[in-house]
C-alpha positions as CSV (number, residue, x, y, z in Angstrom):
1,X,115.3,90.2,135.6
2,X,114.0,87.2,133.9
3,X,116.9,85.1,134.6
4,X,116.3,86.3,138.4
5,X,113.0,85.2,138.4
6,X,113.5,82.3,137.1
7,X,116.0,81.2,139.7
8,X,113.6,82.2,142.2
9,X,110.9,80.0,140.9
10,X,108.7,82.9,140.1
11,X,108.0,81.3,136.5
12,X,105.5,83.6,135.4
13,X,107.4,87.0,136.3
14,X,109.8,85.7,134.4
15,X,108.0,84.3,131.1
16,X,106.8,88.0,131.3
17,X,110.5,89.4,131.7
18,X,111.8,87.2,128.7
19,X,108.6,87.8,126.4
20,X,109.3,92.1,127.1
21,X,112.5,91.2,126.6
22,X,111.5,89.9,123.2
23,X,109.7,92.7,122.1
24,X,111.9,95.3,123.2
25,X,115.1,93.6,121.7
26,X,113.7,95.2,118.2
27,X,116.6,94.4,115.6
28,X,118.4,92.2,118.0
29,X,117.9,88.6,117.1
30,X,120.1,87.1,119.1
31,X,118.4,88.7,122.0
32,X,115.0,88.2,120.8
33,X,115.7,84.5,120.2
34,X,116.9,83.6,123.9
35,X,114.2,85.7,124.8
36,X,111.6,83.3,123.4
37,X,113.7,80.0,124.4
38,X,113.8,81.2,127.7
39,X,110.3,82.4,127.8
40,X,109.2,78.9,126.6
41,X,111.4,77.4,128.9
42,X,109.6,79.1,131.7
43,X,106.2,78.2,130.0
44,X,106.9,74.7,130.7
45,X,108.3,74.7,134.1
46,X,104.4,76.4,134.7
47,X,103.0,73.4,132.7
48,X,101.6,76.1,130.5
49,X,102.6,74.0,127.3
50,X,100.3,76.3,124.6
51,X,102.6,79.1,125.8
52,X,105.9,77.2,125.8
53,X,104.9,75.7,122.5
54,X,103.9,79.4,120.9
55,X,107.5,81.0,122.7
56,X,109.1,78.1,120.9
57,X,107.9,78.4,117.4
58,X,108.7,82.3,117.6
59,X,112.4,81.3,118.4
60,X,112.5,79.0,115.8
61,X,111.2,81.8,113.3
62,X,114.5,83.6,114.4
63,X,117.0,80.6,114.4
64,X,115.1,77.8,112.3
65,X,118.0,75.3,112.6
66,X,118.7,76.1,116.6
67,X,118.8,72.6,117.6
68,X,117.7,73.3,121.6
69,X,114.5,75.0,120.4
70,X,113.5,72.4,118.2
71,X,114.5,70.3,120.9
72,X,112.6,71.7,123.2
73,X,109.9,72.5,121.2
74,X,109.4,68.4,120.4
75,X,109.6,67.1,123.7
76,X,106.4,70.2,124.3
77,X,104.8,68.8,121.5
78,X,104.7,65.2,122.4
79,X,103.3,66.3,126.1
């Protein structure tokens, strides 16, 4: 659903689709951690960079050396 809304542009349906998706992923950190990327990801195409930045950080706690995030999380940080 997130990726759906997303694609439609509907940025914050999908930020909230990504950061349930998060949540409900439980033991799953593969899951949770493309949960927050993409939830940050759709933080900043909302220019909501407090969000974007938080989404990332919470990815990063999951996969610290995940190059995109940190990525991603920079580039927020330097906005």
């Amino acid at each position: 659903a997130g990726v759906m809304a997303h694609d439609l542009d509907k940025f914050d349906e999908a930020a909230a689709y990504f950061s349930r998706a998060a949540v409900c992923g439980g033991k799953d950190k593969k899951l949770c951690f493309q949960s927050h990327f993409n939830a940050g990801n759709a933080c900043v195409a909302q220019k909501k960079l407090q969000c974007a930045l938080a989404e990332y950080d919470k990815a990063l706690v999951l996969e610290p050396d995940n190059q995109y995030a940190r990525h991603n999380r920079d580039r927020v940080a330097q906005m």
